[in-house]
LUMRO-727007 format. One record per residue: residue number from 1; x, y, z of N, C-alpha, C in turn. Coordinates in nm, 4 decimals, always signed. Atoms other than C-alpha are relative to their C-alpha. Layout:
<recs>
REC   i      nxx      nyy      nzz     caxx     cayy     cazz      cxx      cyy      czz
REC NUM        X        Y        Z        X        Y        Z        X        Y        Z
...
</recs>
This chain:
<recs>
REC   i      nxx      nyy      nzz     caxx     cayy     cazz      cxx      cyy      czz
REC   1  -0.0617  +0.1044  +0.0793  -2.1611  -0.2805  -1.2990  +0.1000  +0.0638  -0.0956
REC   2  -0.1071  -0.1045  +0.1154  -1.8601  -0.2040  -1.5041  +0.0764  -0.0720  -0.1321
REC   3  -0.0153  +0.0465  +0.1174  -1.7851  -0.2556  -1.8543  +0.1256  +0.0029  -0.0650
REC   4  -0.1528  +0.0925  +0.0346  -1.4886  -0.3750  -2.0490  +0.0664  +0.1909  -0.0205
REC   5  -0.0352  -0.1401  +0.0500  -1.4572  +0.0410  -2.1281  +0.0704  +0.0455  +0.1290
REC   6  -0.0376  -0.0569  -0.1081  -1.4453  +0.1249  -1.7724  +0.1454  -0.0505  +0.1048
REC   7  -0.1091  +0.0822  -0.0542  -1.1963  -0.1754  -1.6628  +0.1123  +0.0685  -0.1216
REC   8  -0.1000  -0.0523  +0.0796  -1.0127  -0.0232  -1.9828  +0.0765  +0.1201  +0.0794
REC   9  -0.0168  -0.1309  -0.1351  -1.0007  +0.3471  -1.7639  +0.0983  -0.0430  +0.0870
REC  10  -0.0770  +0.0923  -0.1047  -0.9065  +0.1499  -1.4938  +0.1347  -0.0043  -0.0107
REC  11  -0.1572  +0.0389  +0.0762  -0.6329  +0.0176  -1.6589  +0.1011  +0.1322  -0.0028
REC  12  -0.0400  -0.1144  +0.0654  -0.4949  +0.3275  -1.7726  +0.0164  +0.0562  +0.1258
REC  13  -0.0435  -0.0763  -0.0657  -0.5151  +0.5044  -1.4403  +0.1429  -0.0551  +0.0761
REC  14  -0.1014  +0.0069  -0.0916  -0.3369  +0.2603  -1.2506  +0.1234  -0.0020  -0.0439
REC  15  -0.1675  +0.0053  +0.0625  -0.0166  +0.2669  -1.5169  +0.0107  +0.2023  +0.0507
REC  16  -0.0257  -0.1407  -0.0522  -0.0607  +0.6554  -1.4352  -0.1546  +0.1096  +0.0124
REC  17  +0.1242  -0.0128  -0.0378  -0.3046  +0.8262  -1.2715  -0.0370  +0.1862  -0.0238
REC  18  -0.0302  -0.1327  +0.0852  -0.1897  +1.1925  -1.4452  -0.0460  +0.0034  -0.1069
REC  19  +0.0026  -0.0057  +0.1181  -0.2953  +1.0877  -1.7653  -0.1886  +0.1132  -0.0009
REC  20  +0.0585  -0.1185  -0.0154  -0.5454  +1.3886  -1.8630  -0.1522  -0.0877  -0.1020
REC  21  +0.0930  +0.0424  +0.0179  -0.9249  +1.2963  -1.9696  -0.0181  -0.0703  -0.1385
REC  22  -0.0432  -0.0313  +0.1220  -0.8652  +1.3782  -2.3127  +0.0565  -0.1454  -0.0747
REC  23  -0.1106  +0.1198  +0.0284  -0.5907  +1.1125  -2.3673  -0.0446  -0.1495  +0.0615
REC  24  +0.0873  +0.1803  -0.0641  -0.7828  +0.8166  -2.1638  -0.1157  -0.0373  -0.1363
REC  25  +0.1432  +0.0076  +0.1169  -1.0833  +0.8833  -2.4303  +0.1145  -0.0431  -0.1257
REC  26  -0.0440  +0.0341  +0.1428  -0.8459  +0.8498  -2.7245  +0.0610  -0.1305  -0.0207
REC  27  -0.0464  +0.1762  -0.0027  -0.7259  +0.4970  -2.6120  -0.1078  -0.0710  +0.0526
REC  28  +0.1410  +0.0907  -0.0038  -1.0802  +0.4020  -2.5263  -0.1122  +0.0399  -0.0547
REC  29  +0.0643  -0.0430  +0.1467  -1.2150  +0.5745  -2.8552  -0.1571  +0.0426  +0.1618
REC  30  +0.0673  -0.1147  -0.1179  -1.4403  +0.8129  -2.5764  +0.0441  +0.1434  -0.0346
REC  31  -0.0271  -0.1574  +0.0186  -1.4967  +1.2063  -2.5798  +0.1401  -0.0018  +0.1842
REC  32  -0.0622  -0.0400  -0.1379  -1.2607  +1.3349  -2.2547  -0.1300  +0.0107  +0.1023
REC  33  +0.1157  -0.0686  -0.1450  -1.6123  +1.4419  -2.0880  -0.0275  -0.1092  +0.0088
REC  34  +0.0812  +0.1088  -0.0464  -1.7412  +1.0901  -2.1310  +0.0864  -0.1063  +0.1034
REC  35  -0.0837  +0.1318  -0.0596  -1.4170  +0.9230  -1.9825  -0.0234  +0.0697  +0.1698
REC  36  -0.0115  -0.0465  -0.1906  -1.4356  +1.2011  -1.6595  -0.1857  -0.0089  +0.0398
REC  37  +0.1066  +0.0937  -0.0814  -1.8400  +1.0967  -1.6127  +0.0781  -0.1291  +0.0188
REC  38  -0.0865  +0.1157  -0.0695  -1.6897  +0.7491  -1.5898  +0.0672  -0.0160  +0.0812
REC  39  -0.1425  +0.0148  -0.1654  -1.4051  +0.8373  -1.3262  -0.0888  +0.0549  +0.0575
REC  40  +0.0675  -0.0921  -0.1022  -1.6329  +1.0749  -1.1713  -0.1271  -0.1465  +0.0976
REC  41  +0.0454  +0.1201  -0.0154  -1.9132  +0.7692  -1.1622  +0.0585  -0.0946  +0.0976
REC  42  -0.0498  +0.0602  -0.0666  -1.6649  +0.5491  -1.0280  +0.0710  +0.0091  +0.1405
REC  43  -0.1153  -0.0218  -0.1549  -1.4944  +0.7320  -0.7546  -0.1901  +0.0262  +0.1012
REC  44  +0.1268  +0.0083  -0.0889  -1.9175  +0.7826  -0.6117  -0.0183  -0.1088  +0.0230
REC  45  +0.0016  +0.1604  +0.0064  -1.9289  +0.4616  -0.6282  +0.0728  -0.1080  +0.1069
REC  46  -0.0972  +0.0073  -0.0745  -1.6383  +0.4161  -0.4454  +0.1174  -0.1340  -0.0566
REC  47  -0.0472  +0.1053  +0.0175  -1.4378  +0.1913  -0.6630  +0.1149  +0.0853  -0.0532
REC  48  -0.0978  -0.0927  -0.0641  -1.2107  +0.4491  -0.6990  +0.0354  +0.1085  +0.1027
REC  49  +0.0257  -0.0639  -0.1326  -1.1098  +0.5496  -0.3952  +0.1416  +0.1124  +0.0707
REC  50  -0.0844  -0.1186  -0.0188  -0.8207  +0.7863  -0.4331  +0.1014  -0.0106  -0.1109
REC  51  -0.1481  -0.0285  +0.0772  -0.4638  +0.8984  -0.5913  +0.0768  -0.0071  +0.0535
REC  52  -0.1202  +0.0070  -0.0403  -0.1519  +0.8617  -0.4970  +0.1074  +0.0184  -0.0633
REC  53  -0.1108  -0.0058  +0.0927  +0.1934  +0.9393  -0.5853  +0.1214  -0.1052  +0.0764
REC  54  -0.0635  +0.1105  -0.1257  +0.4524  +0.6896  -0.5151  +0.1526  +0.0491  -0.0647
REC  55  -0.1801  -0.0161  -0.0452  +0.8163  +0.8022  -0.3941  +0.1370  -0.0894  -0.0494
REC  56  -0.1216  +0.1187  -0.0021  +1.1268  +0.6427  -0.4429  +0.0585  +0.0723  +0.1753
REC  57  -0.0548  -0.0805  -0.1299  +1.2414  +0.7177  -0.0849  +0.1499  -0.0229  +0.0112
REC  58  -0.1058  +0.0353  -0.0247  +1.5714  +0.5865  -0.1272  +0.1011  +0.1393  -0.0464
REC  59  -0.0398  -0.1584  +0.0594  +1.6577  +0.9289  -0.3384  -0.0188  +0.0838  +0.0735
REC  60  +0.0793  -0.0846  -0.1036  +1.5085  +1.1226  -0.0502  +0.0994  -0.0168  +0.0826
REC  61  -0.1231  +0.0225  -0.1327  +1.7212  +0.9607  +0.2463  -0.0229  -0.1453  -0.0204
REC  62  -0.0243  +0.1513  +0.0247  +1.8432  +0.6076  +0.2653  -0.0963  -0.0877  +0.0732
REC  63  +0.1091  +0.0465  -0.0479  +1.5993  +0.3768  +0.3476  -0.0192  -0.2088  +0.0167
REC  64  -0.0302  +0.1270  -0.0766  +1.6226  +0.0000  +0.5578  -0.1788  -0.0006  -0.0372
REC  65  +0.1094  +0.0561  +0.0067  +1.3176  -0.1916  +0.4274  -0.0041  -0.1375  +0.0627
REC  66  +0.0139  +0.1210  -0.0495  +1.2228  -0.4751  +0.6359  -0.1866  -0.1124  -0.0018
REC  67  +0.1550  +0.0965  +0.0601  +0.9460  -0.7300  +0.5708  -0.0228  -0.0976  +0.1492
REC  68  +0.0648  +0.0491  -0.1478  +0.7967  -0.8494  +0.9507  -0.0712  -0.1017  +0.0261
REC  69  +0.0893  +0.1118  -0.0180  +0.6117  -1.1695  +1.0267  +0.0033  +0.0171  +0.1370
REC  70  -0.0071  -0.0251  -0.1050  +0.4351  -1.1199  +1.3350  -0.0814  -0.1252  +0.0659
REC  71  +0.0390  +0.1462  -0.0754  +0.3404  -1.4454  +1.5773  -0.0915  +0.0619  +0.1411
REC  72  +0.0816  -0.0145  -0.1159  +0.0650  -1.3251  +1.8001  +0.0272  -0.0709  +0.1410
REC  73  +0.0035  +0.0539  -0.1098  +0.1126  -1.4505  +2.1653  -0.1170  +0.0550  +0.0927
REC  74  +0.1066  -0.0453  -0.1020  -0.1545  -1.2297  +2.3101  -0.1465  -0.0365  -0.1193
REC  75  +0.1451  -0.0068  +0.1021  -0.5592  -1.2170  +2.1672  -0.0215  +0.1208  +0.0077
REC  76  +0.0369  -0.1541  -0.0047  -0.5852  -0.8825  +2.2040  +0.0302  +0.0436  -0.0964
REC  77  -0.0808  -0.0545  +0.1212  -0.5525  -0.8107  +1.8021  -0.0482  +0.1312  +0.0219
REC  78  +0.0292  -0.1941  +0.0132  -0.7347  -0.4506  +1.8873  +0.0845  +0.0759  -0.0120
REC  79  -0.1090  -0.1105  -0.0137  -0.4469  -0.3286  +2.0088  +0.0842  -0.0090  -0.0429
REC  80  -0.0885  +0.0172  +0.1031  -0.2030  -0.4599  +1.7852  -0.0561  +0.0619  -0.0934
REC  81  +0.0865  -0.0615  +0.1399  -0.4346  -0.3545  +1.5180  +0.0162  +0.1663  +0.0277
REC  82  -0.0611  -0.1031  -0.0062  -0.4204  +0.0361  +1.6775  +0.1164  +0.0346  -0.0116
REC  83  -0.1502  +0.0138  +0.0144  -0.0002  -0.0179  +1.7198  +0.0070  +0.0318  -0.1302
REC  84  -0.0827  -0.0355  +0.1702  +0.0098  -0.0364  +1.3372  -0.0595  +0.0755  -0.0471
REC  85  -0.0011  -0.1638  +0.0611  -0.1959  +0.2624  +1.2515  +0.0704  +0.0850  +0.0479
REC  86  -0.0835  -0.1101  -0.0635  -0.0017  +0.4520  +1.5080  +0.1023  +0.0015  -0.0632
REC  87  -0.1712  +0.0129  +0.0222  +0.3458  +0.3620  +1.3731  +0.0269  +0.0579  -0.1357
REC  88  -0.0025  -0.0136  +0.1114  +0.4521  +0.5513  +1.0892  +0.1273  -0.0597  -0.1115
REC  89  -0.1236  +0.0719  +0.0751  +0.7490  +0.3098  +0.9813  -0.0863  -0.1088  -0.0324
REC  90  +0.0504  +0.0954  +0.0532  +0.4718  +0.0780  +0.8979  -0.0438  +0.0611  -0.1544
REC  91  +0.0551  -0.0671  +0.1253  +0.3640  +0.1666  +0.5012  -0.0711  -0.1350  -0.0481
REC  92  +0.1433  +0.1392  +0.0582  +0.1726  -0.1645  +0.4792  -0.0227  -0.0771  +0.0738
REC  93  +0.0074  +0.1496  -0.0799  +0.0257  -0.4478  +0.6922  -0.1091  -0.0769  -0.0368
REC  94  +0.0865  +0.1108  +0.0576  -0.1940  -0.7580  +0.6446  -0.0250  -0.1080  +0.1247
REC  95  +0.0021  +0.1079  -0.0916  -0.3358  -0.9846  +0.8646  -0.0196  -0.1507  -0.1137
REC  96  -0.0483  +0.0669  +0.1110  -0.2341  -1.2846  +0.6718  -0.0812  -0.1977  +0.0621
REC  97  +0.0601  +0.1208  -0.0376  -0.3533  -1.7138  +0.6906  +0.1279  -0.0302  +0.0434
REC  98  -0.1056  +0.0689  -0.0064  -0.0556  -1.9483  +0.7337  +0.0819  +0.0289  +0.1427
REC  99  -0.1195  -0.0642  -0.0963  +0.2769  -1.8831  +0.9165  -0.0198  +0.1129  +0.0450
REC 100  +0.0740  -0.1313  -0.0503  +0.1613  -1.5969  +1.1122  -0.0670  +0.0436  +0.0179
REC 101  +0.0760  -0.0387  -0.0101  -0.0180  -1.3904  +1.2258  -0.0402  +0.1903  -0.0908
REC 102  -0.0103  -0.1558  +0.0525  +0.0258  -0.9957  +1.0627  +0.1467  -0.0635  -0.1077
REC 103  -0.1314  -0.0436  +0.1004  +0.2943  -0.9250  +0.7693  -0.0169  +0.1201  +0.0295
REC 104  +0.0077  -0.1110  -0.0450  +0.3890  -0.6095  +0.8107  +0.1659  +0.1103  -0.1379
REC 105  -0.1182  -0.0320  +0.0356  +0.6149  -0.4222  +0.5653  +0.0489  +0.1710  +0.0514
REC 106  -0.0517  -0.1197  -0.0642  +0.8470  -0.1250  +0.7414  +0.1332  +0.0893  -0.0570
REC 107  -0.1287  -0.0979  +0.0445  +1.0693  +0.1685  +0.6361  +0.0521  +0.0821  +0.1114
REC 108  -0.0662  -0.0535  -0.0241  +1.3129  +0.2708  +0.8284  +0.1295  +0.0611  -0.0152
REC 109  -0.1111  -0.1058  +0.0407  +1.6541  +0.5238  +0.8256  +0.1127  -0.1224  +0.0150
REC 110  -0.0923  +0.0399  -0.0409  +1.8857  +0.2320  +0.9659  -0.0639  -0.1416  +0.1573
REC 111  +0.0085  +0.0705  -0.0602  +1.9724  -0.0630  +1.1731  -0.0645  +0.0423  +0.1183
REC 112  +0.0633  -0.0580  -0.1561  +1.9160  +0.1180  +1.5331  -0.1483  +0.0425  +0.0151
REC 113  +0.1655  -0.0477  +0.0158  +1.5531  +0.2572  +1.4263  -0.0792  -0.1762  +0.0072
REC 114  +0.0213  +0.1649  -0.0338  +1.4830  -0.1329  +1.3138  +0.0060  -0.0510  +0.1417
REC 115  -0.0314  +0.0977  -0.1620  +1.6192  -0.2570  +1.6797  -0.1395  +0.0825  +0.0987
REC 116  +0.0958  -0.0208  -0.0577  +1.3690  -0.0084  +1.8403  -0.1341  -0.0286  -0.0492
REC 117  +0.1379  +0.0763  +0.0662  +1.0437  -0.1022  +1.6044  -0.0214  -0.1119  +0.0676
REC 118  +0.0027  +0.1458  +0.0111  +1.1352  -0.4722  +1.6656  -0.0510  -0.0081  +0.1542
REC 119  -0.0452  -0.0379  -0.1539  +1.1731  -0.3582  +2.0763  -0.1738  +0.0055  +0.0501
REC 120  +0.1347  -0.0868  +0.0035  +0.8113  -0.1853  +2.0452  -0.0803  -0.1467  -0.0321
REC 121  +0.1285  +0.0679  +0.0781  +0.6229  -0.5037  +1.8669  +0.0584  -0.1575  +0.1344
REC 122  -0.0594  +0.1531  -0.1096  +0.7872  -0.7884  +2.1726  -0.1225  +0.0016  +0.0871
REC 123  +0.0922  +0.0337  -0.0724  +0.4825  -0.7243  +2.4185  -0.0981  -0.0285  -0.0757
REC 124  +0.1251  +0.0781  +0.0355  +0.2426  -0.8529  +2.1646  +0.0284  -0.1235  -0.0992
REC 125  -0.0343  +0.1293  +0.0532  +0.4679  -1.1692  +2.0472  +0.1213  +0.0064  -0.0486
REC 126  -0.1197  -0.0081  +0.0964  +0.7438  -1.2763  +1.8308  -0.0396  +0.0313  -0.1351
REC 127  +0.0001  -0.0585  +0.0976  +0.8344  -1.1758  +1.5388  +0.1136  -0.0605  -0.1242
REC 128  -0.1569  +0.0717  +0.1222  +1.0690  -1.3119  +1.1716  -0.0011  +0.1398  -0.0591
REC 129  -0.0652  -0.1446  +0.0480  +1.2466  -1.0134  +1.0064  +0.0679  -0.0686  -0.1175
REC 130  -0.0805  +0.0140  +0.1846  +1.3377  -1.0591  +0.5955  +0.0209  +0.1594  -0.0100
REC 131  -0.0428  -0.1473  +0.0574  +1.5311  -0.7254  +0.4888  +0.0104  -0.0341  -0.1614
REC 132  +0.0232  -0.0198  +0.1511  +1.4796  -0.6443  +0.1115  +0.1979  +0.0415  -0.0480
REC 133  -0.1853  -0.0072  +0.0032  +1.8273  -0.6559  -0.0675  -0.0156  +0.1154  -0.0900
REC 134  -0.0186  -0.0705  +0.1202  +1.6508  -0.4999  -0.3946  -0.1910  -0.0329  -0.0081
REC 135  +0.1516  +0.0178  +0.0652  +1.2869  -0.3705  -0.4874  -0.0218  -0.0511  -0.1445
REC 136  +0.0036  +0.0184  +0.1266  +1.1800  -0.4968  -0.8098  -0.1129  -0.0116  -0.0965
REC 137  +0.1296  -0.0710  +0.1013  +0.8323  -0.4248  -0.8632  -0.0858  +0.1174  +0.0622
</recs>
């Protein structure tokens, strides 16, 4: 069960997940050792379940974000479901209610990479394609 201290933690990692034990305890009036039992606690627990650092990839190499709505035509989600761990231009998917069947958001280098993704996902249905003009959160 976790207490308004630990959702405080919480808090705190996910604005940055660098911030050093020390400095979590002094904004949730905690020693540093008592805030890393608490993370330590929580990641056995499994309610924290990792770190990450997040990229700007556009600074890296230019980068075609496209946002996928995928329309099942087959039942076979297994293997759609393997397709999108295999693919590494996928960096998120969802099997979603409504209009669709999968969302799928994809990074690729350029139009021609896009045309083959899109090429790759036709034997397990159609598909709607929104391109991102501008990230903004």
């Amino acid at each position: 069960m976790l207490d308004q201290t630990d959702l405080s933690i919480l808090a705190l990692l996910r604005k940055n997940s660098r911030l050093q034990w020390k400095d979590i305890g002094e904004q949730v009036h905690l020693s540093g050792q008592a805030v890393g039992n608490r993370i330590r606690r929580m990641e056995e627990q499994g309610i924290i379940q990792g770190y990450t650092t997040l990229i700007d990839e556009a600074k890296i190499a230019p980068v075609l974000t496209a946002l996928v709505t995928m329309f099942m035509t087959t039942t076979d989600h297994s293997l759609f479901t393997r397709f999108i761990k295999s693919r590494s231009e996928i960096v998120e998917a969802h099997r979603i209610s409504g209009e669709g069947c999968y969302t799928m958001m994809v990074h690729v280098p350029d139009q021609e990479a896009l045309n083959h993704f899109l090429d790759a996902l036709l034997p397990f249905g159609n598909y709607r394609v929104n391109l991102s003009i501008n990230k903004l959160k």
